[in-house]
N, C-alpha and C positions, 0 to 999 in steps of 0.2 A: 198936645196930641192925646186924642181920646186911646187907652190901651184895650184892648178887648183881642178877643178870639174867636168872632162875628165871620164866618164863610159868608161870602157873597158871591156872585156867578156874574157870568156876564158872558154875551153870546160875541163870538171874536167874526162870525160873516155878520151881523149886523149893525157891531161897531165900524167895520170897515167901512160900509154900504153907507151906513150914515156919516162918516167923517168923509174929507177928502181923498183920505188914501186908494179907496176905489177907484176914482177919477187918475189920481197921479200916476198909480201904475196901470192903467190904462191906458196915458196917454206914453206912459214908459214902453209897454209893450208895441204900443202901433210903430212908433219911430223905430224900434228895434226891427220891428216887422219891415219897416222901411227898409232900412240899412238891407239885411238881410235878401228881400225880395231885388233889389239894386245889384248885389252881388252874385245873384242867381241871373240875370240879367248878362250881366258882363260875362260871367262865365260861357253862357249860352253862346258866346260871340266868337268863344275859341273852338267851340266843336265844330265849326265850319271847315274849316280843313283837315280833319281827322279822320281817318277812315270810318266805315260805318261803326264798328264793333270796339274800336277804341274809344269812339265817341258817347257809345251806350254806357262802358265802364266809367269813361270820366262825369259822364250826366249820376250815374248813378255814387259814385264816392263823392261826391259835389251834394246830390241831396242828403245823404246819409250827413255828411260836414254839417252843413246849411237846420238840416233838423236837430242835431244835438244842440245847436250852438244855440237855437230855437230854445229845448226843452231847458238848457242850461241857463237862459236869458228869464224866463218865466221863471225856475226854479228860487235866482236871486231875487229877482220882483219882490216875490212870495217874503223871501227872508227877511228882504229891508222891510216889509208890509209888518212882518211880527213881530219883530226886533224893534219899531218904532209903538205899535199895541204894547207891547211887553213893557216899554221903558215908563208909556202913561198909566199902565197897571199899577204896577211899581210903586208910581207917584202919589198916585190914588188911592193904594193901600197904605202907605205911610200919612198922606193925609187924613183920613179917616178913621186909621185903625183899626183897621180890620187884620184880622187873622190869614185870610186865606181869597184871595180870587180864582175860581176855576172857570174853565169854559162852560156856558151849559149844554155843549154835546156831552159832556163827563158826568150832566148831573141828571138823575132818574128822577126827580120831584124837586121842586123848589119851590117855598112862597114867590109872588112876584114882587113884594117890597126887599126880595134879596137881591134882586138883577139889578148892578148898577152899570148896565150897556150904555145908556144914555146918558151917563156922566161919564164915562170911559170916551166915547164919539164925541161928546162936547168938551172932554182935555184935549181932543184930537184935533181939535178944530182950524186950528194954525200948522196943521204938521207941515214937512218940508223934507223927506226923506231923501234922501243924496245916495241915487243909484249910479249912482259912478257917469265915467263914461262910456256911450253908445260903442260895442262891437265893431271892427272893423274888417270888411271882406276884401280879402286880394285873391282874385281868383289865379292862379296859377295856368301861364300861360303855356299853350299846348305844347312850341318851341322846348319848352323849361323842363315838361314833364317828360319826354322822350330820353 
């Protein structure tokens, strides 16, 4: 292992775009999107017998529900997305030897023979990130909530 104290950059939206990872949580978020829109669905099916104004409250604590669970489902996405970057930085600086990887939104000027984005996206190549399992919506039937 070469030892040095070599800063290199590398840009963490275009390692993504170029690896898989883009794609994966993409295709993580639509099914979430799924689920989600399924149980907004179901729900709708209980405001049918509810009076007007309770069924307004319930529509509307059901999206509030529905949207966090949304931002909180994106939010993980995101993490397992840099927490799997982070793990091939890692590898990459230990391989190489380098001192230091930063993003280059952090860096005001850089040679371009310091950006190793494209070796970071090509360790990435096979990623396989394990976001758990898909959310599940029960919506809460109208009976239940009286």
């Amino acid at each position: 292992m070469k030892e040095s104290q070599t800063v290199v950059y590398a840009s963490f939206s275009d390692v993504v775009s170029a690896s898989p990872l883009a794609r994966l949580e993409s295709d993580r978020l639509v099914a979430v999107k799924k689920v989600l829109d399924e149980g907004a669905q179901q729900a709708m099916a209980n405001y049918a017998g509810m009076p007007a104004d309770k069924a307004a409250q319930a529509r509307q604590a059901d999206a509030q529900l529905l949207n966090a669970q949304w931002a909180a489902e994106q939010q993980g996405a995101r993490s397992v997305v840099l927490a799997q970057v982070r793990k091939a930085a890692d590898a990459l600086l230990k391989k190489e030897g380098y001192g230091l990887i930063v993003d280059r939104d952090a860096v005001m000027a850089g040679a371009p023979e310091k950006d190793v984005s494209k070796a970071l996206a090509a360790a990435l190549k096979d990623a396989k990130p394990d976001f758990g399992t898909l959310p599940v919506v029960t919506p809460v039937h109208a009976e239940k909530a009286q």
